[in-house]
C-alpha positions in Angstrom: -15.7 -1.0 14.6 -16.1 -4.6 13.7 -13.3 -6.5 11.5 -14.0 -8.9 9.4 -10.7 -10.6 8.4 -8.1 -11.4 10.9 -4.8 -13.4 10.0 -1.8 -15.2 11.7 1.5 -15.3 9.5 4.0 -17.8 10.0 6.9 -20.1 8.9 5.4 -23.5 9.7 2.9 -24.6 7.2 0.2 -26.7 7.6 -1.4 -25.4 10.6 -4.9 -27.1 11.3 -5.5 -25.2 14.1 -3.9 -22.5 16.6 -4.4 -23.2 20.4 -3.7 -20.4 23.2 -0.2 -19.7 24.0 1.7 -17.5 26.5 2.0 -14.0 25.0 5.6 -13.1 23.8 5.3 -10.1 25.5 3.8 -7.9 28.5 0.5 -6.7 27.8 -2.2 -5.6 31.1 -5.3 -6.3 29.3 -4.1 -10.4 28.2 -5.5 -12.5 31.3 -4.3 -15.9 30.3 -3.2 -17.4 26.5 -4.0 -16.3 23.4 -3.9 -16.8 19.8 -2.9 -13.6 18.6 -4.2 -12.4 14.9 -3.3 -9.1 13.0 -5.5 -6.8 11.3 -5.9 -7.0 7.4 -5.1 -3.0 7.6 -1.4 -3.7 9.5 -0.6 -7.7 8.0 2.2 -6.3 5.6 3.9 -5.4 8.9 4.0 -9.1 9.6 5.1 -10.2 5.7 8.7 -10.7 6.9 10.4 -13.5 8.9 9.5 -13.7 12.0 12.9 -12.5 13.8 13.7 -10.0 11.3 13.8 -7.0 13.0 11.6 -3.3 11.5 10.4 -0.2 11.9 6.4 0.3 10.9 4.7 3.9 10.6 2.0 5.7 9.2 -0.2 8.7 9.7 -3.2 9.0 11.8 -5.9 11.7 12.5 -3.6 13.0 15.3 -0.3 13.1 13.4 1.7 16.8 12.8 2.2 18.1 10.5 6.1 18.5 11.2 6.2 14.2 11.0 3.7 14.0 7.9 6.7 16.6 6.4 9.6 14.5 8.1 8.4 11.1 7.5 6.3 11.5 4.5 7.3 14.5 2.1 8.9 12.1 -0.3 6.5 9.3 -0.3 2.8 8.1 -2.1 2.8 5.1 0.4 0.7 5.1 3.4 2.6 3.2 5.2 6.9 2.6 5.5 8.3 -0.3 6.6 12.4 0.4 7.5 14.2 -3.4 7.8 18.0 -3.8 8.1 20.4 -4.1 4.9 21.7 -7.2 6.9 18.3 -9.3 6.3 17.7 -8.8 3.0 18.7 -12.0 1.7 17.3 -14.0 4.9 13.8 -12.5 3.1 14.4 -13.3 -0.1 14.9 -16.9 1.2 12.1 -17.2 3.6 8.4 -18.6 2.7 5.7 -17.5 5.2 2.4 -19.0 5.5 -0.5 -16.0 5.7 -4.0 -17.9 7.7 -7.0 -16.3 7.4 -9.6 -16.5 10.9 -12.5 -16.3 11.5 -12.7 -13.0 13.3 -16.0 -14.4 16.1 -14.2 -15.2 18.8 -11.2 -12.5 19.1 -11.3 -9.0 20.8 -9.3 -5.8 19.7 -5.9 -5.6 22.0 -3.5 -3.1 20.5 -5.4 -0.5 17.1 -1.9 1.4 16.1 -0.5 -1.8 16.1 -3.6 -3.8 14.7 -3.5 -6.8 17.4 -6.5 -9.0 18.1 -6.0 -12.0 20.6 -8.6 -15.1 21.4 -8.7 -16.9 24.6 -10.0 -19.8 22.1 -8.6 -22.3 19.9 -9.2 -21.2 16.4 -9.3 -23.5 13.0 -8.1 -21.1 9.9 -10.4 -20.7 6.8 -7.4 -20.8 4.4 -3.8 -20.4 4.0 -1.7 -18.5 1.4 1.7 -19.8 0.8 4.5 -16.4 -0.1 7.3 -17.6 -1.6 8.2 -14.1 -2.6 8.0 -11.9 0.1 9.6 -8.4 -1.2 6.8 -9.2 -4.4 3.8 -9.4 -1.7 5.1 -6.4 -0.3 5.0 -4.0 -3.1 2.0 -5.0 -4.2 0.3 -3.2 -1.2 0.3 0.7 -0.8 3.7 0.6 1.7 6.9 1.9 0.9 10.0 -0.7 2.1 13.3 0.8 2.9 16.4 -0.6 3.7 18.8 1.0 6.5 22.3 0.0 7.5 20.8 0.6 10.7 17.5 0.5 12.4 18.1 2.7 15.7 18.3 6.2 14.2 14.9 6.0 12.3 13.4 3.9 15.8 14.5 6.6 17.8 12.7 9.6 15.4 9.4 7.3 14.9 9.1 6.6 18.8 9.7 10.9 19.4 6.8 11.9 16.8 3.3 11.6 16.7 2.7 8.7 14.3 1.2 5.6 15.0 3.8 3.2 14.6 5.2 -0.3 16.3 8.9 -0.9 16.5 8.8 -4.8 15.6 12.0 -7.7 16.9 14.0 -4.9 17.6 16.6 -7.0 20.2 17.4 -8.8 16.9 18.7 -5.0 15.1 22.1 -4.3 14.8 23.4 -3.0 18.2 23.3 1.0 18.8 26.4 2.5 16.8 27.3 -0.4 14.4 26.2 0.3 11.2 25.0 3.9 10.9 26.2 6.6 9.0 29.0 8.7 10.2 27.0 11.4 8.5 24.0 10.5 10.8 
């Protein structure tokens, strides 16, 4: 399936153009840089600061029932985004920079997690500056919660059958700090 709008979100403004860069992490299908872009249907996944660390899900064709009733029973959103108590304030202080690109020259890499790359330099059609980052959230069809703790919920997501990408996760509070006793 073709996409049509692809976008890079940052914390540098003023970007004129994005050149190929190492990837940040292991993929078998990259073959040399890339400019990486995200998919219109996953970029609230990426309306956060860059190191903050999350937990992104939703349902798919494939998903059980069991998770839709674990993971979604109390819920309208199609989509949950879990980030750590911790970083709420780093958020609220943060402005991100959302570039739109042209979509010609990149190639799908990852669908659950909505990845497109480009072996290609690639000049942005516009920029959006978000100052308020929780207010660009909730104005898309995702529910936001916020956990003392990311691990337990990682840990359920990563065991189910929903698509789902566990985002900056060596930035999370360390296993056992943070989660309930009652966990």
């Amino acid at each position: 399936m073709p996409v049509n709008r692809l976008f890079h979100v940052s914390e540098e403004p003023g970007i004129s153009i994005f050149y190929p860069r190492p990837s940040p992490s292991e993929f078998n299908q990259i073959t040399g840089d890339v400019v990486f872009a995200i998919s219109e249907k996953l970029l609230h996944n990426y309306l956060l600061p860059r190191d903050c660390p999350r937990v992104c899900f939703y349902k798919h064709g494939g998903t059980a029932a069991k998770d839709i009733e674990n993971f979604f029973s109390y819920t309208s959103a199609d989509f949950v985004i879990a980030i750590e108590n911790a970083w709420l304030q780093k958020i609220m202080q943060t402005t991100l920079y959302c570039y739109a690109l042209p979509a010609e020259t990149f190639t799908l890499l990852d669908e659950c997690a909505g990845y497109y790359v480009s072996y290609k330099p690639v000049i942005p059609h516009h920029v959006k500056t978000i100052t308020n980052i929780l207010d660009e959230l909730l104005q898309r069809n995702i529910e936001l919660r916020f956990v003392p703790s990311l691990w337990p919920l990682a840990d359920a997501v990563a065991g189910s059958t929903l698509s789902f990408s566990l985002i900056r996760m060596k930035y999370a509070t360390p296993r056992g700090k943070g989660e309930s006793l009652l966990s």
